[in-house]
C-alpha positions as a Markdown table, in Angstrom:
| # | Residue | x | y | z |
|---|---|---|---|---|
| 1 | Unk | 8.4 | -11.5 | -15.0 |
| 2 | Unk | 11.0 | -9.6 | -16.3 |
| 3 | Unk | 14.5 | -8.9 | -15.1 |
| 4 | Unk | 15.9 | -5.4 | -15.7 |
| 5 | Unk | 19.3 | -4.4 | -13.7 |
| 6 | Unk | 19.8 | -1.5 | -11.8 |
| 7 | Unk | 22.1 | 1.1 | -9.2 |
| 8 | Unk | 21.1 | 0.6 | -5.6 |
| 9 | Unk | 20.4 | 4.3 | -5.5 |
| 10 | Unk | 17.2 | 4.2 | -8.0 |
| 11 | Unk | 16.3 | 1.2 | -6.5 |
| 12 | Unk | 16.4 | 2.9 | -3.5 |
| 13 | Unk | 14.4 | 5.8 | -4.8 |
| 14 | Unk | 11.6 | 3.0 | -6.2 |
| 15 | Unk | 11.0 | 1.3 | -3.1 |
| 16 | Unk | 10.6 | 4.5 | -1.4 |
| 17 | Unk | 8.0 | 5.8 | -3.7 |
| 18 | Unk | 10.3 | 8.6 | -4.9 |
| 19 | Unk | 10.9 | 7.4 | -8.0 |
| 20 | Unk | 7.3 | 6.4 | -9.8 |
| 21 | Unk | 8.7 | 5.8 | -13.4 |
| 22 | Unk | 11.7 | 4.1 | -15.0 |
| 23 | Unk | 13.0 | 5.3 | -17.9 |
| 24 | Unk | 14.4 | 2.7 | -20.4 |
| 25 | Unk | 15.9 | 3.8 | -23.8 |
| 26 | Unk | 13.8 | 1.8 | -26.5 |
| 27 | Unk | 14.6 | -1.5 | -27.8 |
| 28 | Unk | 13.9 | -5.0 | -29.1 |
| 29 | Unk | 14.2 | -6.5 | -24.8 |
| 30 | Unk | 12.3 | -2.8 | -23.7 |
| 31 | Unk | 9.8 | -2.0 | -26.2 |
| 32 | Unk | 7.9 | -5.1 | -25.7 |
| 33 | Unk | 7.0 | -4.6 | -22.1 |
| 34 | Unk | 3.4 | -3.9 | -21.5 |
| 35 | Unk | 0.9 | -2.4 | -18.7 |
| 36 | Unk | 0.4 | -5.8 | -16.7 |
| 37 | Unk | 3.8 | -7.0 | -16.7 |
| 38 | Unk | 5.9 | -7.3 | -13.6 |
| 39 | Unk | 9.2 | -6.2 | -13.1 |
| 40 | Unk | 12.1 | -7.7 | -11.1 |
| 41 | Unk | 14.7 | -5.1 | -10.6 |
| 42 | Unk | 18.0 | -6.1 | -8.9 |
| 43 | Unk | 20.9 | -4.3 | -7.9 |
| 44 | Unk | 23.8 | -6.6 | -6.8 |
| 45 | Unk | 22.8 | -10.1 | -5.6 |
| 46 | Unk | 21.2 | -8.6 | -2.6 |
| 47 | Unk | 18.9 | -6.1 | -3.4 |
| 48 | Unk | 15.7 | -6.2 | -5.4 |
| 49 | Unk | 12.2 | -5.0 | -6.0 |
| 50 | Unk | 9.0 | -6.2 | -8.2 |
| 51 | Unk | 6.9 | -4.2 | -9.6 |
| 52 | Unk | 3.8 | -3.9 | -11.8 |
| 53 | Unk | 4.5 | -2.0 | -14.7 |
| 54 | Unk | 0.8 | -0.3 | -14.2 |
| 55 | Unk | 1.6 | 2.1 | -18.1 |
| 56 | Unk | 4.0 | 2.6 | -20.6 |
| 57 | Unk | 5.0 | 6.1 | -22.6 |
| 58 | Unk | 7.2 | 6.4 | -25.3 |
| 59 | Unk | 9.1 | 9.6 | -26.1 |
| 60 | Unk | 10.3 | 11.1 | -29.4 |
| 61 | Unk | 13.2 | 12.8 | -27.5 |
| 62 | Unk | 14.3 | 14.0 | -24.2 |
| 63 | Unk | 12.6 | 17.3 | -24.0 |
| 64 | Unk | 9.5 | 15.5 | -25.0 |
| 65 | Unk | 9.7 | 13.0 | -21.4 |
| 66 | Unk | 10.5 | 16.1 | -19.7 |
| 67 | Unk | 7.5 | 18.2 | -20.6 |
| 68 | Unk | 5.2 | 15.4 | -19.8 |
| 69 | Unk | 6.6 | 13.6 | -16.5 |
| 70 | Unk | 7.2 | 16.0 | -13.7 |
| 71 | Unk | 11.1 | 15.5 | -12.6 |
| 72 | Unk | 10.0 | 14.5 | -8.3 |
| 73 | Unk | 8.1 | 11.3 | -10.4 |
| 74 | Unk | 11.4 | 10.4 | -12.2 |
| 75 | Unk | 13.4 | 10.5 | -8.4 |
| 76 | Unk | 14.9 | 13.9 | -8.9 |
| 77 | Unk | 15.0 | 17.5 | -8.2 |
| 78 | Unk | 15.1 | 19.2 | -10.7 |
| 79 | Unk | 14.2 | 18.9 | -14.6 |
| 80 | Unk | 17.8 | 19.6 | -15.1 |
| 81 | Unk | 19.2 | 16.5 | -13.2 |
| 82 | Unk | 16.9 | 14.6 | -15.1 |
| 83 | Unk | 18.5 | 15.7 | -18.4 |
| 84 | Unk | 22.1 | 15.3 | -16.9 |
| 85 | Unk | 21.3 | 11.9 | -16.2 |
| 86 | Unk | 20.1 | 10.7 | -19.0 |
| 87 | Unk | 22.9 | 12.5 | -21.7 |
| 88 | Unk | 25.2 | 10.6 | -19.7 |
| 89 | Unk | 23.2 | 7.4 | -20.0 |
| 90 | Unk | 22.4 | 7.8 | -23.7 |
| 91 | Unk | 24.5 | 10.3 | -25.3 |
| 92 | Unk | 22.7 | 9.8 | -28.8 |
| 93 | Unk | 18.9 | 10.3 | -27.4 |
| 94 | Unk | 17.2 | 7.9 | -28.6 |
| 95 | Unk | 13.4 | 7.2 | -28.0 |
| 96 | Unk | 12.6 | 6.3 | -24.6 |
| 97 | Unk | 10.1 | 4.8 | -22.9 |
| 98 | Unk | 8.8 | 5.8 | -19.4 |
| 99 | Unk | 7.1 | 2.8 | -17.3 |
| 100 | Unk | 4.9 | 4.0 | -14.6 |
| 101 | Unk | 5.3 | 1.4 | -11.8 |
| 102 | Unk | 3.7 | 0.4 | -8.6 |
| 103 | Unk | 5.9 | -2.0 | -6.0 |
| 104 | Unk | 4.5 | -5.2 | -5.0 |
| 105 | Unk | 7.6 | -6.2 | -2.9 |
| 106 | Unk | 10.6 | -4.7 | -2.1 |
């Protein structure tokens, strides 16, 4: 299992069903997690979730995870929060990778 840190509010939007994908920028820890493994998200000491990481994407670009995962699946409104979000998060858009989860607890 795999320990991956996160704001209450997304783990929020996980647990609730809202949110059905995580978005990760990729890296040597992210790029090696697989359909099968199981996540442990935590936010604080308090609050956490697990999840089965049930497939993975990767994306060139932005625009490119945009055009293929609606924005309600990423816990948003609009296609434009999305993209807000994530310039903030990483400025230099790298490739990312979009985990498609299912909770088992939380």
């Amino acid at each position: 299992m795999r320990l991956v840190r996160i704001k209450k509010i997304y783990l929020d939007l996980i647990t609730s069903g809202q949110k059905k994908y995580e978005i990760r920028a990729e890296s040597s820890r992210t790029k090696n997690v697989t359909t099968g493994d199981q996540i442990l998200f935590m936010s604080g000491r308090y609050y956490k979730a697990v999840a089965d990481i049930v497939s993975t994407q990767r994306f060139s670009t932005r625009d490119a995870l945009l055009e293929a995962i609606p924005a309600c699946d990423l816990g948003a409104e609009s296609s434009q929060e999305v993209r807000s979000i994530l310039q903030k998060v990483y400025p230099q858009d790298p490739p990312l990778l979009a985990w498609e989860l299912e909770v088992v607890e939380g």
